[in-house]
C-alpha positions in Angstrom: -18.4 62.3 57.5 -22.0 62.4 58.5 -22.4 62.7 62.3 -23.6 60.4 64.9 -26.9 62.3 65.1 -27.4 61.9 61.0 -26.3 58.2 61.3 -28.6 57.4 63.7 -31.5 58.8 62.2 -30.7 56.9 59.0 -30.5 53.9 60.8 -33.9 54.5 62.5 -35.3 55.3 59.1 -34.1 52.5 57.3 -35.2 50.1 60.1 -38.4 51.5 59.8 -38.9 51.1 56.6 -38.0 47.2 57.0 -41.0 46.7 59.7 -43.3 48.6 57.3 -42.3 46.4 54.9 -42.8 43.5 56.6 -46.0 44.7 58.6 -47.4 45.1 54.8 -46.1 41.8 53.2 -47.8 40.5 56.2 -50.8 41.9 55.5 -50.9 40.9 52.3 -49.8 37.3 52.6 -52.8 36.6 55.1 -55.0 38.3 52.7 -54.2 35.7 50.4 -54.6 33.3 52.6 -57.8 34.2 53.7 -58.9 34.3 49.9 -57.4 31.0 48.6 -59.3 29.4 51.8 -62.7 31.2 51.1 -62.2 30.5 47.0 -61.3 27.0 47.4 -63.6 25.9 51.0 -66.3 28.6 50.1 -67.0 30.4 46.9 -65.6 27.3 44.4 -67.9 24.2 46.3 -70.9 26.8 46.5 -70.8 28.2 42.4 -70.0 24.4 41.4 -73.2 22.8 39.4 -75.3 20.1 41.0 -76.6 16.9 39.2 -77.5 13.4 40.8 -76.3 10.6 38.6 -79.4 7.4 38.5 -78.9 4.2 37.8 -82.4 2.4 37.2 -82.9 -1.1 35.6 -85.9 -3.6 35.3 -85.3 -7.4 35.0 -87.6 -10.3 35.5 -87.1 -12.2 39.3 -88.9 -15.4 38.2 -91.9 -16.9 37.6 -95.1 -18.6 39.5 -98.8 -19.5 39.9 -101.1 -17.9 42.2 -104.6 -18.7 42.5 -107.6 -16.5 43.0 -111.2 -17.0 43.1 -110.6 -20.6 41.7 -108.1 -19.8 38.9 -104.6 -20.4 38.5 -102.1 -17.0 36.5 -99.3 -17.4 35.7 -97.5 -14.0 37.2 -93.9 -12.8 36.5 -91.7 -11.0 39.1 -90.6 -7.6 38.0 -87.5 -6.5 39.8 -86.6 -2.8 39.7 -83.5 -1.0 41.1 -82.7 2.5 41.2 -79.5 4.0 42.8 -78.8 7.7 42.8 -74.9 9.1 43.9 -74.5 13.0 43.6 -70.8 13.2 42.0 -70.6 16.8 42.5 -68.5 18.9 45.4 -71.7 20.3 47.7 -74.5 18.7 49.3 -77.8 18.4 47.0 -81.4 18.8 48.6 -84.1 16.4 46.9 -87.6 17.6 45.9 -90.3 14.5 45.5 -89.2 11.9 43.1 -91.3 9.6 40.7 -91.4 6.6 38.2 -93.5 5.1 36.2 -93.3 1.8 34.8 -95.5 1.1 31.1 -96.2 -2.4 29.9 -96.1 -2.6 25.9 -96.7 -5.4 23.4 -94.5 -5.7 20.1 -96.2 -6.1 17.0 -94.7 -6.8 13.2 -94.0 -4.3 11.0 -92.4 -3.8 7.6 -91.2 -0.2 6.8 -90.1 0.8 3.2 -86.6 2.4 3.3 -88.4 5.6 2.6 -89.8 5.6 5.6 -87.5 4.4 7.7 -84.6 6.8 6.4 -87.0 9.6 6.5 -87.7 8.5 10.5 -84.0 8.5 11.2 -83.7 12.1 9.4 -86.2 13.3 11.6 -85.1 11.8 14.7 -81.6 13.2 13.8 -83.0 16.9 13.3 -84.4 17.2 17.2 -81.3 17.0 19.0 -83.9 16.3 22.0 -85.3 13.5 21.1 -84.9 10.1 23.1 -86.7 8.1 20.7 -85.3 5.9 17.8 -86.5 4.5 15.2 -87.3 0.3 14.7 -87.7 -1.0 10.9 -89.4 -4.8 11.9 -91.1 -4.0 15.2 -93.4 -1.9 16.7 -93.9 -1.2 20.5 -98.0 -0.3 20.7 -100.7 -0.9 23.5 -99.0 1.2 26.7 -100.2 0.5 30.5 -99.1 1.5 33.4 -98.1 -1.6 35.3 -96.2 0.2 38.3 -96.1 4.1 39.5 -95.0 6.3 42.5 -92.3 7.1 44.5 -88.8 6.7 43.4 -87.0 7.6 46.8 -87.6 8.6 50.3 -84.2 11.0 51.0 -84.1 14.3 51.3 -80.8 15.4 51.0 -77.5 13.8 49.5 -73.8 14.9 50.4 -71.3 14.7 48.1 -70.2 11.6 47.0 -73.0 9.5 48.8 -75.3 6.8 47.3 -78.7 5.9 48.2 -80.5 2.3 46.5 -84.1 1.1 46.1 -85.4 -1.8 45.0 -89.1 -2.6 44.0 -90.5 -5.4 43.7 -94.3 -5.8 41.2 -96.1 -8.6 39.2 -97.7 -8.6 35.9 -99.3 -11.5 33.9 -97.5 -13.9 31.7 -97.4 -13.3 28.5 -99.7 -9.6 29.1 -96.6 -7.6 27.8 -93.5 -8.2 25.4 -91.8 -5.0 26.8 -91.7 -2.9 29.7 -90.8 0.6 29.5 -90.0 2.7 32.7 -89.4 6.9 33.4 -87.7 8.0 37.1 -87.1 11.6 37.7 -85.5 12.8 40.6 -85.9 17.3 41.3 -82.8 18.5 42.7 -81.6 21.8 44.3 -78.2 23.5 45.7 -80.5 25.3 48.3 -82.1 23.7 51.3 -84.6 27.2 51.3 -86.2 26.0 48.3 -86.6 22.6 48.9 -88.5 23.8 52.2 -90.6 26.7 50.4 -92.1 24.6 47.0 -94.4 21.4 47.8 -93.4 19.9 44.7 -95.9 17.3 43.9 -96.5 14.7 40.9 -99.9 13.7 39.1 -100.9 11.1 36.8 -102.5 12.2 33.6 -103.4 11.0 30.4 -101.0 7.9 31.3 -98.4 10.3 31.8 -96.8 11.8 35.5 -96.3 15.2 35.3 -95.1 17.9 38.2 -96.8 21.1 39.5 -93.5 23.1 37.8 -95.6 25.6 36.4 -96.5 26.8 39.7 -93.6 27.4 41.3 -92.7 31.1 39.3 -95.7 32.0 41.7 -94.3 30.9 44.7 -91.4 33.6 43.8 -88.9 30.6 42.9 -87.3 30.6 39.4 -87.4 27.3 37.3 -83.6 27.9 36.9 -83.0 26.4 40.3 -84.4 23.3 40.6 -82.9 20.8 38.1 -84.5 17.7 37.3 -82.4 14.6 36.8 -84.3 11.5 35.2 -83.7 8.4 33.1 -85.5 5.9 31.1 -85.2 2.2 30.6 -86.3 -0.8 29.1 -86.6 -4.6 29.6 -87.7 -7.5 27.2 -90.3 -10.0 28.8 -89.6 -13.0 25.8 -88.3 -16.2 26.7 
């Protein structure tokens, strides 16, 4: 039989090995700890993508006379909303945003089924394209009836919602259709929002943004998204 000496020392060893055991299993159960918090609180929110879902519509808000230097028009109240919610995880900072609003008259048109199936195979080939083709119609005569800024914020957290709404007047019976373009610039990092003066001009009856420019401000494109939408709004009876 061993002796007391031997059994003691077997006993020390073994308890040893138990608190090294459990100094390590320790160790590496706070280390995962540490790592599910920092993957789930810190690394997962901050790699997640950023968008900003709008919601922009035009409708008419009634109808009445003014008079001006001794005549009487006939205006129509435009009403335009926009609301803007950022869906995703982390907190969004907003460069300047825009709209523009188009007036448009409708005119007749006949096409051949020629032409109009050729129009659709050609609207089908750019996978890009946001136009569509009309076979009796045709929208002609675009002016700008309404343009500038969409909203004021600066920054959105997640899940929040901001709302605008415009009010403008055009003539009765001036357009058949209004057509309007918002775009909102949007970034995951406040640093860029504060470096780039992002700014919008109008041009050739277009708005367009100083984009090209940033590359020389040493920010990539690839970091500012820009979220816009389009819409549309019949002005008949």
């Amino acid at each position: 039989m061993p002796d007391s000496k031997e059994k003691s020392f077997s006993e020390k060893f073994n308890t040893w090995i138990q608190t090294i055991g459990i100094i390590i299993g320790s160790i590496i159960i706070s280390f995962w700890g540490v790592y599910t918090f920092y993957y789930e609180k810190v690394w997962l929110p901050q790699s997640a993508p950023v968008n900003i879902s709008i919601n922009f519509t035009l409708k008419k808000a009634g109808m009445n006379y003014i008079n001006d230097d001794r005549r009487r028009t006939k205006l129509i109240a435009i009403e335009m909303k926009v609301s803007a919610t950022n869906p995703s995880s982390r907190q969004i900072y907003l460069f300047p945003s825009a709209f523009i609003v188009h007036g448009c008259k409708v005119r007749s048109s006949s096409l051949k089924n020629s032409d109009f199936f050729k129009g659709i195979c050609d609207i089908s080939i750019c996978s890009d394209s946001n136009i569509y083709e009309i076979r009796h119609s045709d929208i002609s005569g675009s002016s700008v009836v309404a343009i500038g800024n969409l909203i004021d914020d600066k920054e959105l957290r997640p899940g929040e919602l901001v709302t605008k709404t415009f009010i403008f007047h055009i003539p009765l019976r001036e357009y058949d259709v209004l057509k309007a373009y918002a775009a909102i610039p949007i970034s995951k990092k406040n640093t860029d929002a504060n470096k780039i003066n992002l700014t919008w001009t109008f041009d050739k009856n277009e708005i367009n943004n100083n984009f090209g420019g940033l590359v020389a401000h040493g920010i990539s494109d690839a970091k500012i998204e820009v979220c816009s939408t389009t819409s549309m709004a019949s002005l008949w009876e």
